[in-house]
mmCIF file as gemmi writes it, N, C-alpha and C atoms, coordinates in Angstrom:
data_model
loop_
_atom_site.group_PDB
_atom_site.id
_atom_site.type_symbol
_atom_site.label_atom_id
_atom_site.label_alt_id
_atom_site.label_comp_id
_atom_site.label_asym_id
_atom_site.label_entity_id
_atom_site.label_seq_id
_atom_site.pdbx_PDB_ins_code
_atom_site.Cartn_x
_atom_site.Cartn_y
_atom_site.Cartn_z
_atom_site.occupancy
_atom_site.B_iso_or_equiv
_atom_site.pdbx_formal_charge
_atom_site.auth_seq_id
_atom_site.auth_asym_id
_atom_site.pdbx_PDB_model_num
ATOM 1 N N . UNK Axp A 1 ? -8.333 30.782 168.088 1 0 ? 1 A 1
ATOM 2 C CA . UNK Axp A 1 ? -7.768 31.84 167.27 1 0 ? 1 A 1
ATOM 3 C C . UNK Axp A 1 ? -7.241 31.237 165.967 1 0 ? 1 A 1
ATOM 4 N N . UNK Axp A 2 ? -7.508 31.967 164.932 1 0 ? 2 A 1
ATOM 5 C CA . UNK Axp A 2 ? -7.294 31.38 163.154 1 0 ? 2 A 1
ATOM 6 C C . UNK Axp A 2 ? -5.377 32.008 163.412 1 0 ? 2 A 1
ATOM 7 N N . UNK Axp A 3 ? -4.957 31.544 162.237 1 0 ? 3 A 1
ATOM 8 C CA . UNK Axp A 3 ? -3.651 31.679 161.855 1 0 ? 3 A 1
ATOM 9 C C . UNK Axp A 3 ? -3.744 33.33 161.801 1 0 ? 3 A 1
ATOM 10 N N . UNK Axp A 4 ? -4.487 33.785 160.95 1 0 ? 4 A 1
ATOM 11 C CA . UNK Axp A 4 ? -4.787 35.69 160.869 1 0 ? 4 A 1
ATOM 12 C C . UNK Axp A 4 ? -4.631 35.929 162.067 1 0 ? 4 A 1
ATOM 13 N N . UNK Axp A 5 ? -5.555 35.387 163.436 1 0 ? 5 A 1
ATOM 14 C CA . UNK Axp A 5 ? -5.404 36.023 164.556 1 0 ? 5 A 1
ATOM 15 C C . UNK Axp A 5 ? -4.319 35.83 164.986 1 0 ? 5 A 1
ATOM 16 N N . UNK Axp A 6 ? -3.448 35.075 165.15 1 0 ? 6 A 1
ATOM 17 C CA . UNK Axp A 6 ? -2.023 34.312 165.877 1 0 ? 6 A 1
ATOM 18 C C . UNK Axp A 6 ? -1.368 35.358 164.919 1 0 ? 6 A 1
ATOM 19 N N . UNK Axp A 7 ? -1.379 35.932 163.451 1 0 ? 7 A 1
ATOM 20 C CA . UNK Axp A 7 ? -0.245 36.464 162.671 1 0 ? 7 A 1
ATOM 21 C C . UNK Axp A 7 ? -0.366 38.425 163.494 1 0 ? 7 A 1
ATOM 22 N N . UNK Axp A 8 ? -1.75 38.896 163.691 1 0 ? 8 A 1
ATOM 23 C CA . UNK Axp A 8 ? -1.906 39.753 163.718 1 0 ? 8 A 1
ATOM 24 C C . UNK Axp A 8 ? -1.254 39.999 165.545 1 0 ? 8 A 1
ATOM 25 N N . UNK Axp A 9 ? -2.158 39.107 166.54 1 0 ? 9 A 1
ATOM 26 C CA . UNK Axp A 9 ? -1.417 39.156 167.544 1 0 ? 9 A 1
ATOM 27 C C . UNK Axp A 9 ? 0.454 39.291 167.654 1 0 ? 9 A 1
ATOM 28 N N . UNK Axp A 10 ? 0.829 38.643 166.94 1 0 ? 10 A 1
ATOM 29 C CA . UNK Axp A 10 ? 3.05 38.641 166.749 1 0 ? 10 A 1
ATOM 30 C C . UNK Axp A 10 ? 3.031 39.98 166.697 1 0 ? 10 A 1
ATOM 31 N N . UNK Axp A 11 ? 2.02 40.606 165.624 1 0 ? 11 A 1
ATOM 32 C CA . UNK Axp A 11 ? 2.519 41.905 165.246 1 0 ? 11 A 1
ATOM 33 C C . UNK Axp A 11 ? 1.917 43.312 166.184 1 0 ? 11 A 1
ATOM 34 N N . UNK Axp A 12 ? 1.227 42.925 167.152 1 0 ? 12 A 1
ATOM 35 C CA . UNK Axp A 12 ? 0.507 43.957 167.848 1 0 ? 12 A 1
ATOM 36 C C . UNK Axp A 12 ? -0.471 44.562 167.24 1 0 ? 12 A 1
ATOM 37 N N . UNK Axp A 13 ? -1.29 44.467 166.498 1 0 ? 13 A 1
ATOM 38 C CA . UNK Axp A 13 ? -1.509 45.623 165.996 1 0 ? 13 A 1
ATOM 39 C C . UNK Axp A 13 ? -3.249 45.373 166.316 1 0 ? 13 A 1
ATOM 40 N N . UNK Axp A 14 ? -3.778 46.505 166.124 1 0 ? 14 A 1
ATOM 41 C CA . UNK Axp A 14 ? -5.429 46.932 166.366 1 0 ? 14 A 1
ATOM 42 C C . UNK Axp A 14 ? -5.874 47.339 165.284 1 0 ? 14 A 1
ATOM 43 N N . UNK Axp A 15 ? -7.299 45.866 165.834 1 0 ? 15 A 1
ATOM 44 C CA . UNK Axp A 15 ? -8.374 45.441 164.634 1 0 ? 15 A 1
ATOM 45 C C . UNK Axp A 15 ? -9.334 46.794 164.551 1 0 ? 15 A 1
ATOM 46 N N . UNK Axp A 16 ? -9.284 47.009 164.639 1 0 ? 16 A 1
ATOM 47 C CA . UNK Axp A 16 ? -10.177 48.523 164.842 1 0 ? 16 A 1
ATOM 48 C C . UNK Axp A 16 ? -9.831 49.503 163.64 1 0 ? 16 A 1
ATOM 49 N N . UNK Axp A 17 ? -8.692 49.584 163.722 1 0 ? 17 A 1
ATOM 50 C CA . UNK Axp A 17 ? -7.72 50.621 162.844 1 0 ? 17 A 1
ATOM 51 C C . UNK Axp A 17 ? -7.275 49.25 161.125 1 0 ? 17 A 1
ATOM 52 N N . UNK Axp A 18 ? -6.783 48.211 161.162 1 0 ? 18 A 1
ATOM 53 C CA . UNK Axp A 18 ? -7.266 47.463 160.336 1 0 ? 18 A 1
ATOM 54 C C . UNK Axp A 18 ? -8.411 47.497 159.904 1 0 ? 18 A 1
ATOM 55 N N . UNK Axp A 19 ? -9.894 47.506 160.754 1 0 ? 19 A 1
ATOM 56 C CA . UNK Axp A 19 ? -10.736 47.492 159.829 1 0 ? 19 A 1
ATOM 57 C C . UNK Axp A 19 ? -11.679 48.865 159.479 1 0 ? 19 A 1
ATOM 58 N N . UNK Axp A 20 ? -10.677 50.009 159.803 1 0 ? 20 A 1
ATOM 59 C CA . UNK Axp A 20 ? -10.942 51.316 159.261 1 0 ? 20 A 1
ATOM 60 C C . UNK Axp A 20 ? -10.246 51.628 157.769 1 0 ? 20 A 1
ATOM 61 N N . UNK Axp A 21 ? -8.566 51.267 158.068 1 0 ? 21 A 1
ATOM 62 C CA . UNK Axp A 21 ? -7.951 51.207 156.925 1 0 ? 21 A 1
ATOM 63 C C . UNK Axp A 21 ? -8.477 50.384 155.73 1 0 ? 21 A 1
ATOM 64 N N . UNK Axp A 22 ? -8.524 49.206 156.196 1 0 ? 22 A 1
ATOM 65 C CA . UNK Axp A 22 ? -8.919 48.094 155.088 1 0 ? 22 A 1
ATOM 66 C C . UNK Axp A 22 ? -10.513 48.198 153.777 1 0 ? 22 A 1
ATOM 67 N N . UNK Axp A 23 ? -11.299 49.09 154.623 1 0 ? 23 A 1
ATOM 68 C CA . UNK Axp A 23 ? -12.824 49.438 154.729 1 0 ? 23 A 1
ATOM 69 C C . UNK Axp A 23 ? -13.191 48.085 155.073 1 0 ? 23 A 1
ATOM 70 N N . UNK Axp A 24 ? -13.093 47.054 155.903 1 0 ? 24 A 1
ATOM 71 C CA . UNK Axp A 24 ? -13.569 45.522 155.954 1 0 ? 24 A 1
ATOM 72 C C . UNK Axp A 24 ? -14.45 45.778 157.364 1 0 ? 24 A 1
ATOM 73 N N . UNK Axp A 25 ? -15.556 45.302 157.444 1 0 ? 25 A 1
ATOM 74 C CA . UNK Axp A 25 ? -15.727 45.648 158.89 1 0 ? 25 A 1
ATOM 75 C C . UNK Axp A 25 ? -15.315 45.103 160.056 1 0 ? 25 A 1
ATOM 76 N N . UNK Axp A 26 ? -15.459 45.877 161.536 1 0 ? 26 A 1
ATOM 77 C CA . UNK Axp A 26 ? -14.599 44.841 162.246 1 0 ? 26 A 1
ATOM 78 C C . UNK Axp A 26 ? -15.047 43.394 162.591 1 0 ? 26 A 1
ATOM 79 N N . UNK Axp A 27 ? -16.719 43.207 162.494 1 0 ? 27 A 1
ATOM 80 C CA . UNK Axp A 27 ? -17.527 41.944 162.749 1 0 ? 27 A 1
ATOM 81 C C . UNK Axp A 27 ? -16.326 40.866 161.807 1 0 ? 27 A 1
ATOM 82 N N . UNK Axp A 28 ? -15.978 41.519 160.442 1 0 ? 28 A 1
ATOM 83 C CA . UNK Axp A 28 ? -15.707 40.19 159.537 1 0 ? 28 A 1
ATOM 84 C C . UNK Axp A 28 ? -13.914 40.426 160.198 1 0 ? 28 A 1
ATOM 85 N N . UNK Axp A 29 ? -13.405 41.124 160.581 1 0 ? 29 A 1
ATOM 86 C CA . UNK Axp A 29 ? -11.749 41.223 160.975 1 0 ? 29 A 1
ATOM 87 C C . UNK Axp A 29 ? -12.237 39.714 162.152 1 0 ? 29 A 1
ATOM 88 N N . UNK Axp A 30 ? -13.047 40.225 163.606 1 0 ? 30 A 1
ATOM 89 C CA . UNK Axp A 30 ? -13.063 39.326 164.122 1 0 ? 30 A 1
ATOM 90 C C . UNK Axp A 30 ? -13.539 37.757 163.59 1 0 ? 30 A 1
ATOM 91 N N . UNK Axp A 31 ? -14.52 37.732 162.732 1 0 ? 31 A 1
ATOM 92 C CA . UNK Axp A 31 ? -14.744 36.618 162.143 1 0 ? 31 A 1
ATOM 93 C C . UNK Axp A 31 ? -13.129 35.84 161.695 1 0 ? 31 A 1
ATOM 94 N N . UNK Axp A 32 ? -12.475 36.678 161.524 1 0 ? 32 A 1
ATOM 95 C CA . UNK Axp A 32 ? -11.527 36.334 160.358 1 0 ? 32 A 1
ATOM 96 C C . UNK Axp A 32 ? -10.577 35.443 161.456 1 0 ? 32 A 1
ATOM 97 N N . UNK Axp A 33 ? -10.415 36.235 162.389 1 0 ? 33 A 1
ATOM 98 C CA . UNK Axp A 33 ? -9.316 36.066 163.547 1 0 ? 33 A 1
ATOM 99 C C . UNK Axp A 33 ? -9.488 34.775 164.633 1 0 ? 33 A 1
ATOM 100 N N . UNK Axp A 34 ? -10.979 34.679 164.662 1 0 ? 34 A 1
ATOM 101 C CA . UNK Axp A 34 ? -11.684 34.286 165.918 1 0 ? 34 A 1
ATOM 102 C C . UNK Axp A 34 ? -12.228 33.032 165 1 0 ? 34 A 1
ATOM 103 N N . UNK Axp A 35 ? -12.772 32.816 163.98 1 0 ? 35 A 1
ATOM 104 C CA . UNK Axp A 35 ? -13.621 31.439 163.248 1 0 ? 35 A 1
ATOM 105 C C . UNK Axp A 35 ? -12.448 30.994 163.016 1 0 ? 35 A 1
ATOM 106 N N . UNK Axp A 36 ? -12.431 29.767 163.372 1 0 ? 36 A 1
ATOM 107 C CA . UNK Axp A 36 ? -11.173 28.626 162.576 1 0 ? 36 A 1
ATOM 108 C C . UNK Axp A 36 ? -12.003 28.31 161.329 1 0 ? 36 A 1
ATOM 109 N N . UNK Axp A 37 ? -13.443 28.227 161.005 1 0 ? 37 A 1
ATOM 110 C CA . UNK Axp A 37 ? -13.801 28.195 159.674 1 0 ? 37 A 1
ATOM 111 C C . UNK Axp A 37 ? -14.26 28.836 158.706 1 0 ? 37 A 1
ATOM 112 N N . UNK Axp A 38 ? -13.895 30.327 159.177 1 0 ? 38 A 1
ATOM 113 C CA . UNK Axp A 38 ? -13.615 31.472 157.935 1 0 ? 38 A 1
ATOM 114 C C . UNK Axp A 38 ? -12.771 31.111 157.002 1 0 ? 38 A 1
ATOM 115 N N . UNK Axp A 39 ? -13.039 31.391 155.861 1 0 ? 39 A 1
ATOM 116 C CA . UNK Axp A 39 ? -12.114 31.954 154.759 1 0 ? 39 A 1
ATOM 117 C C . UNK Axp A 39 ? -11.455 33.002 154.698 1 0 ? 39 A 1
ATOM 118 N N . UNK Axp A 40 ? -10.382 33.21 153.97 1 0 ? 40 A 1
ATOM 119 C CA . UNK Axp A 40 ? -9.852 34.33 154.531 1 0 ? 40 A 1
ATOM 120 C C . UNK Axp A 40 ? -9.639 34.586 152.763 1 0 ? 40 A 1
ATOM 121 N N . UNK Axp A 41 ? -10.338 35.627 151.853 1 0 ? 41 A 1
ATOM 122 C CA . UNK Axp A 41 ? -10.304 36.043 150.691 1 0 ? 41 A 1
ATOM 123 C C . UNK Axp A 41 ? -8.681 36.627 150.261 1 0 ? 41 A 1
ATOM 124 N N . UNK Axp A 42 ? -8.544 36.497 148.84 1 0 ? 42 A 1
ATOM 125 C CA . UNK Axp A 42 ? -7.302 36.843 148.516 1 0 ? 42 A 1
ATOM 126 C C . UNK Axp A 42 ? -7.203 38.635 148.972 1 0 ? 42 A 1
ATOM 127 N N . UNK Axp A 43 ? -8.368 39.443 148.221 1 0 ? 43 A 1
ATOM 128 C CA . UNK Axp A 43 ? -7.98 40.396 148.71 1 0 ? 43 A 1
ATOM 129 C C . UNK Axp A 43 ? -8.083 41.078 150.242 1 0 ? 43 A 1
ATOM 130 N N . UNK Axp A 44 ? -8.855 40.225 150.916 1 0 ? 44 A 1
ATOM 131 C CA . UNK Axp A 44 ? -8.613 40.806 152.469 1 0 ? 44 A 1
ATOM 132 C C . UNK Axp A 44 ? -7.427 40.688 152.971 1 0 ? 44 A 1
ATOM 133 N N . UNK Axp A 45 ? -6.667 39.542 152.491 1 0 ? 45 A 1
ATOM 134 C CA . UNK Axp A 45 ? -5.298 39.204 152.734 1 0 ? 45 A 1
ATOM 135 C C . UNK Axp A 45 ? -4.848 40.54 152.345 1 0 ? 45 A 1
ATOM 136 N N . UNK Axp A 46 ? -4.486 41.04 151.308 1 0 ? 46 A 1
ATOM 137 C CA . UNK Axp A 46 ? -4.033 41.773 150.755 1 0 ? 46 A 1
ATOM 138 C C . UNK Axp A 46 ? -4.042 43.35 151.59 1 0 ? 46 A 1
ATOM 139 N N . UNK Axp A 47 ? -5.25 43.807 151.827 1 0 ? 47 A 1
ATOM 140 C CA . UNK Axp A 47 ? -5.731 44.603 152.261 1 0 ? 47 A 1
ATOM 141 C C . UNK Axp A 47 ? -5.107 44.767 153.336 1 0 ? 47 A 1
ATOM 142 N N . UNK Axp A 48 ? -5.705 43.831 154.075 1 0 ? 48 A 1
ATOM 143 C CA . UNK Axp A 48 ? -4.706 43.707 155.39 1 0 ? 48 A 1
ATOM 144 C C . UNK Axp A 48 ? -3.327 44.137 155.532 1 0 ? 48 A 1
ATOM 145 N N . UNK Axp A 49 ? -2.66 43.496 154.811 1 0 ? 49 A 1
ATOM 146 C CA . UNK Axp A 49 ? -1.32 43.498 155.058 1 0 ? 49 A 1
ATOM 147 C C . UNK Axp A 49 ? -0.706 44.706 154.507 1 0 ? 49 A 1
ATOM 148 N N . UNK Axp A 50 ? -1.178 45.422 153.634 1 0 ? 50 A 1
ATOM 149 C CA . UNK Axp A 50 ? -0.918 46.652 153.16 1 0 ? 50 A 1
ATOM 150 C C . UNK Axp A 50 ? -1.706 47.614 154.692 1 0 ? 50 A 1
ATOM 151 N N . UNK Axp A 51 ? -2.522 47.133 155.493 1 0 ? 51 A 1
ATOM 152 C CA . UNK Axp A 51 ? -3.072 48.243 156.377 1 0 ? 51 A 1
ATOM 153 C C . UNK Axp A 51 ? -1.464 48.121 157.499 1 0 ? 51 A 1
ATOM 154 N N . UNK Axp A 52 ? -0.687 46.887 157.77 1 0 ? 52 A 1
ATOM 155 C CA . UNK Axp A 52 ? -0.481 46.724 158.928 1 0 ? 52 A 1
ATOM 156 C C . UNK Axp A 52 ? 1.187 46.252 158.359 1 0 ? 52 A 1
ATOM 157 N N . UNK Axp A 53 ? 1.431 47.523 156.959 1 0 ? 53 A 1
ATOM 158 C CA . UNK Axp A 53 ? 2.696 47.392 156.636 1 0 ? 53 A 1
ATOM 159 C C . UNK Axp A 53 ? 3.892 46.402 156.615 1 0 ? 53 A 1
ATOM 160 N N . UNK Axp A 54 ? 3.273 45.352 156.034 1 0 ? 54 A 1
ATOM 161 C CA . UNK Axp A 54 ? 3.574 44.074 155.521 1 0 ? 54 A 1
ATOM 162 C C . UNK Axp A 54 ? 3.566 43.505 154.282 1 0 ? 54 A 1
ATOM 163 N N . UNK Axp A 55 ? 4.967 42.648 153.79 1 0 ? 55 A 1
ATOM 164 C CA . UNK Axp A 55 ? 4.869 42.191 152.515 1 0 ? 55 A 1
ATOM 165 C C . UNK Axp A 55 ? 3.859 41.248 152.348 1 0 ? 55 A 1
ATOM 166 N N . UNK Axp A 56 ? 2.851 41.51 151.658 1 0 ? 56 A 1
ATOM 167 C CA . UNK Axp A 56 ? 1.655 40.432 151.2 1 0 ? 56 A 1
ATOM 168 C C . UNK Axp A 56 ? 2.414 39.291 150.644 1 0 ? 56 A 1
ATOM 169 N N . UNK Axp A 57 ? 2.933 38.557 150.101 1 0 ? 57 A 1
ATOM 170 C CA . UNK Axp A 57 ? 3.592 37.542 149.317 1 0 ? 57 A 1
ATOM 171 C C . UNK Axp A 57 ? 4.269 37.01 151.422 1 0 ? 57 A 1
ATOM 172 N N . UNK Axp A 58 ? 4.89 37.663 151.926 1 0 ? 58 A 1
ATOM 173 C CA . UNK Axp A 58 ? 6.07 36.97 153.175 1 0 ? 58 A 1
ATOM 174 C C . UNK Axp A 58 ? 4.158 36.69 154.008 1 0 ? 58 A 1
ATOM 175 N N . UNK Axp A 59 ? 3.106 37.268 154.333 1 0 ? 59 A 1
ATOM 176 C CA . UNK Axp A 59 ? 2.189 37.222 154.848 1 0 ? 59 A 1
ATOM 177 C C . UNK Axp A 59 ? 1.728 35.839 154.451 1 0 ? 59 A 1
ATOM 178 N N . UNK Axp A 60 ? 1.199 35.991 153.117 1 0 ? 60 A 1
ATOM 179 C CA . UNK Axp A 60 ? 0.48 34.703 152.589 1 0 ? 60 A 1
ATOM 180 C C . UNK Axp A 60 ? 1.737 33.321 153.273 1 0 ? 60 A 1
ATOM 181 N N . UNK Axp A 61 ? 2.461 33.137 152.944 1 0 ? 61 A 1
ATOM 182 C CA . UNK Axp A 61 ? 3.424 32.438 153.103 1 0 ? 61 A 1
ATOM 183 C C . UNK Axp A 61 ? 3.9 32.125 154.767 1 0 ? 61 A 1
ATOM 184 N N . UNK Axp A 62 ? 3.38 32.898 155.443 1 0 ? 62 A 1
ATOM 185 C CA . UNK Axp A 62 ? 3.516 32.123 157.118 1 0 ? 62 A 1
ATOM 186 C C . UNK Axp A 62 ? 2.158 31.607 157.204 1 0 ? 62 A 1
ATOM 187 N N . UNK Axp A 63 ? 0.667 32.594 156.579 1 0 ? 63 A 1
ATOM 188 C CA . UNK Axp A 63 ? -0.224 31.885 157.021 1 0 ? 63 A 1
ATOM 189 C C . UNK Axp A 63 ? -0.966 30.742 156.452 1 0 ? 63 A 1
ATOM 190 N N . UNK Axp A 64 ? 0.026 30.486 155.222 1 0 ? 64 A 1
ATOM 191 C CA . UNK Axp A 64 ? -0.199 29.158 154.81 1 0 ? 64 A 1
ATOM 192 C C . UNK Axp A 64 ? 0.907 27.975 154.775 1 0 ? 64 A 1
ATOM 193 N N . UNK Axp A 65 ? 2.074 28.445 155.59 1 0 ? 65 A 1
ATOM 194 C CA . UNK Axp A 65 ? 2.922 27.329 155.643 1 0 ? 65 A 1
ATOM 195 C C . UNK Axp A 65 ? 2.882 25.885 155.91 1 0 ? 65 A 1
ATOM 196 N N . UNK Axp A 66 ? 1.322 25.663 156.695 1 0 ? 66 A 1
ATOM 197 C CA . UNK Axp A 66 ? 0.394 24.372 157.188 1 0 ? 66 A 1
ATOM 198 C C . UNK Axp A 66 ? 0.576 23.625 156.344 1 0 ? 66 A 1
ATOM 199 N N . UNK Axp A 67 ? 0.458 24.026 154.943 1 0 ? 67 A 1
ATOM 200 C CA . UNK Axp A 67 ? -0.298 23.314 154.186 1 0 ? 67 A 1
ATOM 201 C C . UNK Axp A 67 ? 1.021 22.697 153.192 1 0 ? 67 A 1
ATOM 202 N N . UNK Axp A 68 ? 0.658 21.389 152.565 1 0 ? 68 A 1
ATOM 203 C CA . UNK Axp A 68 ? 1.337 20.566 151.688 1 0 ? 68 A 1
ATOM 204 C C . UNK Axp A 68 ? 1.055 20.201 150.435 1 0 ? 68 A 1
ATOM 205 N N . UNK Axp A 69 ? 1.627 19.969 149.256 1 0 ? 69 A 1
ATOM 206 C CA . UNK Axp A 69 ? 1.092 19.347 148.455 1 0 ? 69 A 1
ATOM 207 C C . UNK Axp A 69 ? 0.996 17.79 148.56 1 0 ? 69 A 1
ATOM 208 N N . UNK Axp A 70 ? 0.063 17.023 148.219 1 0 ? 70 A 1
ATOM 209 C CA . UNK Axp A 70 ? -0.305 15.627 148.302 1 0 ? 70 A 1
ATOM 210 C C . UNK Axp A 70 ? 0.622 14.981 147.784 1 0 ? 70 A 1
ATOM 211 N N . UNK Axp A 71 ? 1.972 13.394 148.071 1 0 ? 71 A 1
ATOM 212 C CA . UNK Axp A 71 ? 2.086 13.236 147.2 1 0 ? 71 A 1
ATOM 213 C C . UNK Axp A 71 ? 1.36 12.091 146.401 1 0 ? 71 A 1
ATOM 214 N N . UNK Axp A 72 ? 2.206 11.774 145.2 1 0 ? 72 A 1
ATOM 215 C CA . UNK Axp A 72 ? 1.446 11.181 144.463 1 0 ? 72 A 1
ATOM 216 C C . UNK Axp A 72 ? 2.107 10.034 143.951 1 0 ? 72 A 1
ATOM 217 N N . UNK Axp A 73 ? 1.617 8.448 143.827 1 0 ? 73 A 1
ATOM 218 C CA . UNK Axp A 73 ? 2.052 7.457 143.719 1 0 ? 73 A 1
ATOM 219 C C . UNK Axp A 73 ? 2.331 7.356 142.414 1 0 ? 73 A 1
ATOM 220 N N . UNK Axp A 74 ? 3.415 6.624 141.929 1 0 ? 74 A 1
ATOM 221 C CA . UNK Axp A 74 ? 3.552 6.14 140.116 1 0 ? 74 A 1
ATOM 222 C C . UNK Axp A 74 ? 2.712 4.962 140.263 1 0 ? 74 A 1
């Protein structure tokens, strides 16, 4: 399960009705949820989280908390 699927599972909610609201289909919701090597586009993010009444900005921000910037040597 991708970070989308782990975020969407917390919240209960059904891919079905996400990918009615969103117009995304459900093949690419499950792609999204289920591929650890999907991409996940800015606006599906978006989409999403407006289907499943969520701040897009607090969304982006758990499902990219993984990630770091490099640092960098003088």
């Amino acid at each position: 399960m991708t970070k989308l699927g782990e975020f969407l599972a917390k919240k209960s909610v059904n891919k079905s009705q996400i990918a009615r609201r969103t117009g995304l289909s459900k093949a690419r919701i499950n792609e999204l949820t289920m591929t650890e090597t999907s991409k996940l586009r800015l606006d599906e993010m978006y989409l999403i989280a407006l289907a499943i009444d969520t701040d897009p900005a607090k969304m982006m921000s758990e499902l990219c908390e993984h990630l770091q910037l490099k640092e960098i040597e003088d």
